[in-house]
C-alpha positions in Angstrom: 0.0 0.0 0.0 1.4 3.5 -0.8 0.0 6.3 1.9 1.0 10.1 1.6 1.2 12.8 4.4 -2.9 12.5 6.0 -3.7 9.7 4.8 -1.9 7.0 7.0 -4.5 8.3 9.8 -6.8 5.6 7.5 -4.9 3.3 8.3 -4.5 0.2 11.0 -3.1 -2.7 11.3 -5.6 -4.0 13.9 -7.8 -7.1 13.0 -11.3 -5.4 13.8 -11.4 -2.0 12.3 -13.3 1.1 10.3 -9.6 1.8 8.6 -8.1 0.5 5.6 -6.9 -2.7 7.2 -3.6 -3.1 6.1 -3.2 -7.0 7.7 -6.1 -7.8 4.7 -4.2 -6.4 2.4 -0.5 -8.5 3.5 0.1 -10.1 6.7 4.1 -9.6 5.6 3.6 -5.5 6.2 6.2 -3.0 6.6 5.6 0.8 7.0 7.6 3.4 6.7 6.5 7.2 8.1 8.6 10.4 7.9 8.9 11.6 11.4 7.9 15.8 10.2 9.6 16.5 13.6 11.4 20.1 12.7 13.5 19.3 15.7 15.0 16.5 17.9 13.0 17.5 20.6 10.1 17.3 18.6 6.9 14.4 19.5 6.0 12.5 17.1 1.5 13.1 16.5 -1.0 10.8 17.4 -1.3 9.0 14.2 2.3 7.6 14.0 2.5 6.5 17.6 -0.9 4.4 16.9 0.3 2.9 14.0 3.7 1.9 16.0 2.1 0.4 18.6 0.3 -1.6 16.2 2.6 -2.6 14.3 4.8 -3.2 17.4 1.7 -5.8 18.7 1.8 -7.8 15.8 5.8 -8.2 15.5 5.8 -6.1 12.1 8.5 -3.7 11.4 8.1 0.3 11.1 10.6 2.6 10.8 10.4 6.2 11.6 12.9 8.3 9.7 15.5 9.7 11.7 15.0 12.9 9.6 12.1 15.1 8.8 11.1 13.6 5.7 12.2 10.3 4.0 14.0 12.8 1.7 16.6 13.9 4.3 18.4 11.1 3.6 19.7 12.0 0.0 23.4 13.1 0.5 24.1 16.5 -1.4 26.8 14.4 -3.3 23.6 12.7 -5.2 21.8 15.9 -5.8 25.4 17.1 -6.7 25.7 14.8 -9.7 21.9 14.2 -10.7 21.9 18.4 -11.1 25.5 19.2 -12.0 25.9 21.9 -10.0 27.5 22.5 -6.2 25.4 22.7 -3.3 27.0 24.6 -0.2 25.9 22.1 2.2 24.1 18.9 3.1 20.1 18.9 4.1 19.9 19.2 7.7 18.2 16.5 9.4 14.9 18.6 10.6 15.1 21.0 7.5 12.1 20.9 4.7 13.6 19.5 1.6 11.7 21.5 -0.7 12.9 24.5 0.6 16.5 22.9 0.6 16.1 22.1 -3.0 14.2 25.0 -4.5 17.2 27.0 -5.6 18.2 24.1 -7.6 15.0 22.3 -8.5 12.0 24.4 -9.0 8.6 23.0 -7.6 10.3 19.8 -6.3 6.6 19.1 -4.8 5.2 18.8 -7.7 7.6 16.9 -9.3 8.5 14.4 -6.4 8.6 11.4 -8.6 10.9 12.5 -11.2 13.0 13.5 -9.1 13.5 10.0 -7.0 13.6 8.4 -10.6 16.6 11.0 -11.6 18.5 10.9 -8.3 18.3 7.2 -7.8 20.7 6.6 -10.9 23.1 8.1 -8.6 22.5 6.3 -5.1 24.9 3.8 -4.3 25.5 1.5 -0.9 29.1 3.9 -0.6 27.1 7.2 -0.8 24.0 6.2 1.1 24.6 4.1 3.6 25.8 6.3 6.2 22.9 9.0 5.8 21.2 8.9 9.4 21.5 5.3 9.9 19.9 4.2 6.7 22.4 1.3 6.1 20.6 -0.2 9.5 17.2 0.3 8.5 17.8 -1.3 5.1 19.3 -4.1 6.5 16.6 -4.5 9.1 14.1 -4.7 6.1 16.2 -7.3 4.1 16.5 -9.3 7.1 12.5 -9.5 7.5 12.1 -9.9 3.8 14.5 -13.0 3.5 12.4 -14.7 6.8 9.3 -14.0 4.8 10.8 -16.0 2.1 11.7 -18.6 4.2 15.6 -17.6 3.3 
């Protein structure tokens, strides 16, 4: 199932629900949420903390992103090469991408998908794998996928 921004508040993972019940859908579930916390202080809402906890219950993986938006992890060396230009610095970890990127890509909202299709030509293991601990998370995921598979 793909969810964006308000939408994940349809769904559980609960066996009795109103929601979109995403245990119908595939018992072998895995959710991802951008944390939106603008700071490391910051709580995450309501919405994510339910869908954790259910998760959590039935021994499913999520995974929060350590950064504000899933696209805080793209190291400026990728944006670098996918854009052929120099950026002054990396994306801070609690800073809103779009603004990070509207010098150098124009509307990125709007064009959200292009863009992952451009900059993943660019994303290796060597140039990702340190970004915020994504190397762990990625591993995490493979790990569950292989069990699923019996692997």
């Amino acid at each position: 199932l793909y969810y964006g921004g308000r939408l994940l508040s349809q769904y559980s993972a609960q066996e009795t629900t109103d929601l979109i019940n995403v245990i119908k859908t595939n018992r072998n579930a895995v959710i991802v949420m951008d944390s939106d916390k603008r700071s490391k202080r910051a709580h995450l809402n309501g919405t994510k903390r339910r869908i954790i906890d259910e998760f959590t219950q039935l021994h499913m993986m999520s995974w929060v992103t350590k950064g504000k938006e899933i696209e805080n992890y793209i190291p400026k060396s990728v944006i670098e090469a996918m854009l052929d230009t120099h950026l002054p610095m990396q994306c801070g970890q609690y800073e809103l991408f779009p603004e990070y990127i509207d010098s150098y890509y124009t509307n990125f909202t709007g064009k959200k998908v292009a863009f992952a299709r451009a900059a993943t030509k660019y994303m290796t293991c060597e140039n990702m794998g340190n970004m915020l601990g994504l190397k762990k998370q990625i591993m995490k995921l493979c790990d569950r996928i292989k069990r699923w598979n019996g692997i």
